[in-house]
C-alpha positions in Angstrom: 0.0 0.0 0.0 3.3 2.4 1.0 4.3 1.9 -2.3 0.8 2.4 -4.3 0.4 5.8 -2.7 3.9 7.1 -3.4 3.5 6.0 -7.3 0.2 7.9 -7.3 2.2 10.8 -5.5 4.7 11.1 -8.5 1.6 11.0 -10.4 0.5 14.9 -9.5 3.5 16.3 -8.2 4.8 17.8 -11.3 1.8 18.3 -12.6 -0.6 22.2 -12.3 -3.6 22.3 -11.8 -5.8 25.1 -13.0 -8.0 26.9 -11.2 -6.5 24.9 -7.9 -5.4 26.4 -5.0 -1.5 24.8 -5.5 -0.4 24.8 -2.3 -3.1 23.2 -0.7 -3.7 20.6 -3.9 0.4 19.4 -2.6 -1.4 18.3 0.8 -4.6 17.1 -0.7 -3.9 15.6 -4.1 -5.8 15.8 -6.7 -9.0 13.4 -7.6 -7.2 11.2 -10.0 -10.1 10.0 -12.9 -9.1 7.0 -14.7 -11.8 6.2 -17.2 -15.9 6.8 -17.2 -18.7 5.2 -18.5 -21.7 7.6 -20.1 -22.7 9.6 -17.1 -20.2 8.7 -15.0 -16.6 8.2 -14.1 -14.6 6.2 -12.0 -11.5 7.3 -9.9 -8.4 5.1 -9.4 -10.1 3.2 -6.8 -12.8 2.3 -8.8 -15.4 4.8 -7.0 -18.4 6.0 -9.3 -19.0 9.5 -9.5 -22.1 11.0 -11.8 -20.6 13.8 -13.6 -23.5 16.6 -13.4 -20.9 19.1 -15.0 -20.3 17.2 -18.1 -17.0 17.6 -17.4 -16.1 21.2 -17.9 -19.7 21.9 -19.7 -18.7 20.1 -22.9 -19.1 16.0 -22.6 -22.5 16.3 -24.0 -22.6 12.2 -25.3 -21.1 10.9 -22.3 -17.7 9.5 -21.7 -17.7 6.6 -23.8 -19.3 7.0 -27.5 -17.9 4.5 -29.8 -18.1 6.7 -32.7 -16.6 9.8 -31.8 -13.2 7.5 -31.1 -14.2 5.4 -34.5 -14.3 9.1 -36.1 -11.0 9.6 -34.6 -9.4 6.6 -35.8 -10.6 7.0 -39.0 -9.1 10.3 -39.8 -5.9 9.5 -37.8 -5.1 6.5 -40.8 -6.5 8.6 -43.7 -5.0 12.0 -42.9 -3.5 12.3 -39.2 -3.1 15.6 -39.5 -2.4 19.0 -42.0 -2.8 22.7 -41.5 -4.7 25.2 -43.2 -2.6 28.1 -43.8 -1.6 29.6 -47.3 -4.5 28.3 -49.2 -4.4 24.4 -47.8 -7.0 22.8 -46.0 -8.0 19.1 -44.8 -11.0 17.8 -46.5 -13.2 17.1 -43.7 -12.4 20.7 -42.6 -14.5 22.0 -45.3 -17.2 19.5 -44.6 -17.4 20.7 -41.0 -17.4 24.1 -41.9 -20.3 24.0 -44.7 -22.4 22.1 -41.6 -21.8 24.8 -39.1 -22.5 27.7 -41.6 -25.6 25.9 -42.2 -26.5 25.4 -38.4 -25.9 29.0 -37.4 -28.8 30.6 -35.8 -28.2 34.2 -38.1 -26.8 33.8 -41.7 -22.8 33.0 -41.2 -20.8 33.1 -44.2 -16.7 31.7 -43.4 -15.5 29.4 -40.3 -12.3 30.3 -38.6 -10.9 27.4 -36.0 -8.5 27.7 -32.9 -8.3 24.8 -29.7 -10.2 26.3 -27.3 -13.1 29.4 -26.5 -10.6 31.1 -25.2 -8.3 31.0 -28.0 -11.6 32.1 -30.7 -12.8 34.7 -28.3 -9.2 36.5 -28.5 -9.2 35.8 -32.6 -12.7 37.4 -32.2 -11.3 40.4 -31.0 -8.5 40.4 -33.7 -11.4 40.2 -36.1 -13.1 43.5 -34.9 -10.0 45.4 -34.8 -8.6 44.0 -37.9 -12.5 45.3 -39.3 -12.9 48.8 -37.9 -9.3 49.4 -38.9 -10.5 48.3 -42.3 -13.0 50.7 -42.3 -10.9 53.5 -41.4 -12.1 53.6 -37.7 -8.6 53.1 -36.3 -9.7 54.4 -32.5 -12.3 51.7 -32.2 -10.3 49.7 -29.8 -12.5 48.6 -26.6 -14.2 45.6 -26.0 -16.8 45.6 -23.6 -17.5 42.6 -21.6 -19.9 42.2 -18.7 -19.3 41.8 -14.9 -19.8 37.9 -14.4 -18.9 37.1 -18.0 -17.0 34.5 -18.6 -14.5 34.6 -21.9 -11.7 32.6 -21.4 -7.9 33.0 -19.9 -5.2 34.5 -22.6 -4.2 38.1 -22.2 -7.3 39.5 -24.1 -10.4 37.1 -22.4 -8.7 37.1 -19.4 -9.6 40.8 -19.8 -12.6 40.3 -21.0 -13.9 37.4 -18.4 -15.2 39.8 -15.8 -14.3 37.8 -12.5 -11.3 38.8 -9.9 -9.4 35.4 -9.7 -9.0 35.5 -13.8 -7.2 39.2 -12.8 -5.5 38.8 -9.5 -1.5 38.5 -9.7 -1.7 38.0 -13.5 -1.9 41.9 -14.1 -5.5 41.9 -15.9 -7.4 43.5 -16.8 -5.1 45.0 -20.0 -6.1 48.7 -21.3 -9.3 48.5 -23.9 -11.7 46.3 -21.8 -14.9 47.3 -20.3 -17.5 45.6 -18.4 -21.1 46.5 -18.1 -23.8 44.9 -15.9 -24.7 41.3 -15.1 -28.3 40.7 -16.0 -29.2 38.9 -13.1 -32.2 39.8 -12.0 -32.2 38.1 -8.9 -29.3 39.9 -7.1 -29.3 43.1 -9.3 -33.0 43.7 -9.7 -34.1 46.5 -7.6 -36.9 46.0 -5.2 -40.3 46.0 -6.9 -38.8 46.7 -10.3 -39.9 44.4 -13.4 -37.7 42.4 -15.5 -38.3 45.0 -18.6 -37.8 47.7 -15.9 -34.6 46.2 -15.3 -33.6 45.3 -18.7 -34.6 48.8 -19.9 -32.0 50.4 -16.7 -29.2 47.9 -17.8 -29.7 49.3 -21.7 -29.5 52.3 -20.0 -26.1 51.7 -18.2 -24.6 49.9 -21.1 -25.4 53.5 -23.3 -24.1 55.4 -20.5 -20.8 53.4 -20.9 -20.7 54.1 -24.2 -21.1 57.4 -24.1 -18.5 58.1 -21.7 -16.4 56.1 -23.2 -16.9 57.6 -26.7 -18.8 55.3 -29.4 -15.8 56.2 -31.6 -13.1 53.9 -29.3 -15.5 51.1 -28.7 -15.1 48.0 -31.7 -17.5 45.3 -30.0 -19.4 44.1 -27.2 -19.1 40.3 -26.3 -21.6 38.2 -24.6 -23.0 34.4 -23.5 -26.4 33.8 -24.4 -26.4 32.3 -21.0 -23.4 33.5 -18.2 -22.5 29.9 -17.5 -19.3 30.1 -15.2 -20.1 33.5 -13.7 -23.1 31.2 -11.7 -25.6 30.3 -14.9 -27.2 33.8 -15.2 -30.4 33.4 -17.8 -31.3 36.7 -18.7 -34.9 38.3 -18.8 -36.2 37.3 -22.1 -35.9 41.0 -23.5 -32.3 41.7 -22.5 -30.7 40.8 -25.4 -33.6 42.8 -27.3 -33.3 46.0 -25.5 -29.0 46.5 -26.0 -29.1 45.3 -29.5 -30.2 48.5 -31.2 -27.9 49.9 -29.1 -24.8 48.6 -30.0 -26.1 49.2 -33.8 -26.5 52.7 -33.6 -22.9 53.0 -32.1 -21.7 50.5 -34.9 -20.0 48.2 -32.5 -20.3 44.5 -33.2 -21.6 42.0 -31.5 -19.8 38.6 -30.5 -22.0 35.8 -29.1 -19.9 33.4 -26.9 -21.9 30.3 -27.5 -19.2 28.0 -26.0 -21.2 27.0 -23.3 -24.9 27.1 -24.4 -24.1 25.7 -28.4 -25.0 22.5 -29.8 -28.4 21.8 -27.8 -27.8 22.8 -24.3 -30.8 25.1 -23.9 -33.0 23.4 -25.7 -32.7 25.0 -29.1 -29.3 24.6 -30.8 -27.3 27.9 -29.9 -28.7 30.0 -26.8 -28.9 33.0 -29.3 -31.9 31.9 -31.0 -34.0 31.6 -27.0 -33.1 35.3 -26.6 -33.1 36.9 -30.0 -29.8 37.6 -30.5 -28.2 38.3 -34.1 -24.5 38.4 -33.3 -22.2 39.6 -36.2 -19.5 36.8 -35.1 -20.3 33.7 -33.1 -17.7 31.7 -31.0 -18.6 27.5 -30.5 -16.2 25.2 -28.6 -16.9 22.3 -25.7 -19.6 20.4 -26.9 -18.8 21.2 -30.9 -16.6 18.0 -30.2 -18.7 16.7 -27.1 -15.2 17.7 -25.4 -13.4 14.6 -26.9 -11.0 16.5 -28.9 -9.7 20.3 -28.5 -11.7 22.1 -31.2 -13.4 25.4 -31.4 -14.7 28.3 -34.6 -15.4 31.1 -35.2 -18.0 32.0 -37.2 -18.3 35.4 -39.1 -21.1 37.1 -41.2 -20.6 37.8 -44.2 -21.0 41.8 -43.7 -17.6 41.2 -41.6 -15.9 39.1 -44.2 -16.1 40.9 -46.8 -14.2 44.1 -45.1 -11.4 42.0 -43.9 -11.5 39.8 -47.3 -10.1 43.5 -48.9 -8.3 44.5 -45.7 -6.1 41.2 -46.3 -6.0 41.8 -50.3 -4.0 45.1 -49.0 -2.0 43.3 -47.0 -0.9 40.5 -49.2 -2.5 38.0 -46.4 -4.5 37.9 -43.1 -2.1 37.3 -41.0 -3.6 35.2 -38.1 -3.6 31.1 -37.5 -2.6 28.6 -35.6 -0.4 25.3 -35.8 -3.5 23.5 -35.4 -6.3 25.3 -36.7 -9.0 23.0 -38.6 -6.7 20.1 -37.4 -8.3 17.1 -39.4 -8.7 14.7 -36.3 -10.5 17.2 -34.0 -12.7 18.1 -37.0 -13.8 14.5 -37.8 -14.9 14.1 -34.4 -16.8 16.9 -34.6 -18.7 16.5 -37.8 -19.4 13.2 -36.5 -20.7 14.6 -33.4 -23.2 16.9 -35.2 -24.2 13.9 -37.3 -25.3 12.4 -33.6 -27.1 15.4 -32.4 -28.9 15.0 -35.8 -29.9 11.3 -35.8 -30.5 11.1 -32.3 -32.5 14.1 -32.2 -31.1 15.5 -29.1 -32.5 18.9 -29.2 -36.2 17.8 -28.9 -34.5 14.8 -26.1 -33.3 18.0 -23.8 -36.8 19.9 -24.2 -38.7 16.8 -23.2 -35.6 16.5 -20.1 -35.9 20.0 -19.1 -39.3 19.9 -17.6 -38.1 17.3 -14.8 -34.8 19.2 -14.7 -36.1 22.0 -13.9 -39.2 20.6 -11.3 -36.3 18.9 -9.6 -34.3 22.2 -9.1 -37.5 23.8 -8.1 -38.0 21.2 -5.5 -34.5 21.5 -4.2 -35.2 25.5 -3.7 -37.5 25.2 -1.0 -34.7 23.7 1.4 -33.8 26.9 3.4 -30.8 26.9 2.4 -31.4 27.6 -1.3 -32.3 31.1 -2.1 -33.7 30.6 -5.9 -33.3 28.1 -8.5 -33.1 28.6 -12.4 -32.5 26.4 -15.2 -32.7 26.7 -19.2 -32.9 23.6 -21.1 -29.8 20.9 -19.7 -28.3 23.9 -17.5 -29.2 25.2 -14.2 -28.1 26.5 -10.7 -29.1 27.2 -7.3 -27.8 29.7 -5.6 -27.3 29.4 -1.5 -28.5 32.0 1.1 -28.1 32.8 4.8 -31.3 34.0 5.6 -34.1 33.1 2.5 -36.5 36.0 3.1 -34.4 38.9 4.2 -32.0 37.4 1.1 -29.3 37.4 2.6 -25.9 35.7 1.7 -23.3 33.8 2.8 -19.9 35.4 3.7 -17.3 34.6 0.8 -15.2 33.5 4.1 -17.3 30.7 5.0 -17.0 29.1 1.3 -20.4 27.4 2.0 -21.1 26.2 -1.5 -17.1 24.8 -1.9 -18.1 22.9 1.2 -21.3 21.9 -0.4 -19.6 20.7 -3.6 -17.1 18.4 -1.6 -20.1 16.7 0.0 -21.5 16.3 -3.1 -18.2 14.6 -4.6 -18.1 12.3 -1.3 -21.7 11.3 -2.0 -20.7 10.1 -6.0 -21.6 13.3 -7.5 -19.4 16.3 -8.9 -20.4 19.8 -9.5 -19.3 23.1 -9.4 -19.3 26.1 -6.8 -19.4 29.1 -8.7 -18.8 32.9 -7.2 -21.4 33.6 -4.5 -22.0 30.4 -3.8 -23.8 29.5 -7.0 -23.9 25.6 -7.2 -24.1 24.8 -11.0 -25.4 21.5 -13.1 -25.2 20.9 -16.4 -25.3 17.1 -17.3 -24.7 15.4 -20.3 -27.4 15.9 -22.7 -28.0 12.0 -22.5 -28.4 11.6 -19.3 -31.7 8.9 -18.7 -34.6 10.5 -16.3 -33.6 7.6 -13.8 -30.0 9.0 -13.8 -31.4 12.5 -13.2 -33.1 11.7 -10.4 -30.0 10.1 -8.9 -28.4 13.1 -9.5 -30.5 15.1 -6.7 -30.6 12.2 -4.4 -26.8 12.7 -4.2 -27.2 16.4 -4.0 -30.4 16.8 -0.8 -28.1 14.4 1.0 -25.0 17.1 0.3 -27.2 19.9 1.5 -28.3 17.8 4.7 -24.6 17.3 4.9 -23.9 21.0 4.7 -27.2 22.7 6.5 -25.5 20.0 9.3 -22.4 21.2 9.4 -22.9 25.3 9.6 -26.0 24.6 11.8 -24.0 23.2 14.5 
């Protein structure tokens, strides 16, 4: 046994874990996941744990679909991999990109890949400058973002996600970012005010932003359709509808950041098309690939390509890629997880799924511990509360929802604590109604767990 734990020692101690506290992760280890089964995976003990994160948001099919590594295989004998820069591209490439143009919620016209959301959100913002330079608006620089928002972690999204521990010690945010209000009604709204009344004072902040700011600097606003990491914030229905006109009259752009809420997550098959949104770029990662290889796109209306199809002409190229964008392997995975979504008709599966979702989260609120529940679709949250009708929260200090979430994991079950104490779910999208309600078994006995411990 000595010698089994020091092995699985050497196993994480040169290895980083993100978003980890380090130093306490060398005393604690890390929870070491050896292999899963559709909902669930297994530690290095064997224990069963039902992953109600779908990993990080993406594992849509579940951790063991025999296509999606058949698709791999495939394209690793037929073309293992090839790049796409000075006028090459893998076949399947172009196969994957015709499907998304087609899928897009607002006419798309071209498909640009990267690894990761974070990695198209920053291209995203190269686009708009790369545009309004185009145009000869070479002050249109800023990029607003919203508190809450989550974006990603290079230089630029780290910037843009609008959350302290993406800033603190890394020297973020950089110059040229902005945030504007949250729309989350629950901790922002304004006592007796209405969801339009609140959506119609958040239009008013943004403008207020703008103004100050001068419309002239500002190149584009980004935004989820849903906040998912900033504690699954599902805006009033006419949000989206009240800043839109906005943003046009200003000519500043608008970026959807679909990487959580794309590919049949809410219930339709991007977030955008729930809350009227008509984004002039649109950003897809996680579950483009059901999170089994590292893909993500952006995708850009034609309106934009066509200014930075001459900007590049000028230039003699467009000077932007990467090593592995529109690699062939990630991309055949992909197309062949679309082809599932299709044949399987998971869209309509997570409408008929989120009525029982959403009932159980309901349920769950009326524990005294749970301020509100919410859920859209596959994704949902509760958020945790000291004292229900006075609502008021939980000191940071107490860390009552990290506590919460470590229960959870004890009791088979892994989700995520979110700032304020926002616990989060977002299952696979095939997850079986008997599997759902094992879900919240595993959670009520967390929050007796917890409601036990801070009660005493």
């Amino acid at each position: 046994m000595e010698t089994e734990s020091l092995s699985r020692q050497r196993d994480y101690r040169y290895y980083i874990n993100p978003y980890t506290n380090l130093k306490a992760n060398e005393t604690s280890g890390p929870l070491v996941i050896e292999r899963g089964q559709g909902v669930f995976v297994y530690d290095e003990n064997g224990k069963e744990y039902l992953e109600g994160m779908s990993g990080l948001w993406c594992v849509s099919l579940g951790f063991s679909e025999k296509r999606l590594v058949q698709a791999a295989e495939r394209q690793m004998k037929i073309l293992p991999y090839y790049h796409s820069f000075t006028g090459k591209v893998p076949a399947v490439t172009l196969e994957l990109s015709e499907r998304l143009v087609e899928m897009a919620p607002k006419p798309m016209s071209k498909v640009l890949y990267a690894n990761s959301g974070s990695e198209s959100n920053d291209t995203a913002v190269k686009v708009a400058w790369y545009y309004q330079n185009a145009l000869g608006r070479p002050n249109k620089k800023k990029i607003i973002s919203r508190l809450r928002g989550y974006h990603g972690v290079t230089i630029t999204t780290g910037s843009l996600t609008g959350m302290d521990y993406a800033h603190k010690g890394f020297d973020l945010p950089r110059p040229n970012v902005l945030h504007t209000d949250a729309p989350h009604f629950f901790r922002e709204g304004l006592p007796s005010e209405t969801e339009n009344e609140f959506c119609g004072r958040l239009a008013d902040s943004l403008e207020h932003l703008i103004l100050k700011e001068k419309p002239d600097t500002i190149a584009a606003m980004i935004a989820e359709p849903i906040q998912g990491a900033g504690g699954v914030i599902i805006p009033p229905k006419q949000y989206f509808r009240t800043i839109q006109p906005i943003l046009r009259k200003y000519q500043i752009l608008l970026i959807a950041d679909e990487v959580i809420c794309g590919f049949g997550r809410t219930g339709e098959m991007f977030g955008s098309k729930h809350f009227g949104i008509e984004p002039d770029m649109m950003v897809v990662a996680k579950q483009l690939s059901s999170g089994y290889q590292p893909i993500s796109a952006l995708l850009i209306s034609d309106a934009v390509y066509q200014v930075i199809r001459e900007q590049s002409a000028g230039f003699g190229m467009f000077g932007h890629g990467y090593t592995y964008s529109g690699h062939p392997v990630p991309a055949a995975v992909a197309l062949e997880t679309l082809k599932i979504y299709e044949e399987r008709n998971l869209v309509e599966r997570v409408r008929e799924l989120a009525p029982r979702f959403a009932k159980a989260l309901q349920s769950v609120s009326s524990h005294p511990l749970i301020g509100t529940s919410r859920s859209l679709g596959l994704i949902g949250a509760v958020e945790l509360v000291r004292n229900k009708t006075q609502k008021e929260f939980f000191d940071p200090s107490f860390k009552v929802g990290a506590h919460l979430v470590a229960r959870a994991q004890e009791h088979g079950l892994i989700l995520r604590v979110l700032p304020g104490d926002i616990i989060a779910f977002c299952p696979p999208l095939i997850i079986s109604e008997s599997e759902m309600d094992e879900m919240f078994l595993r959670f009520e006995k967390a929050l007796e767990d917890t409601t036990n411990h801070f009660s005493s």
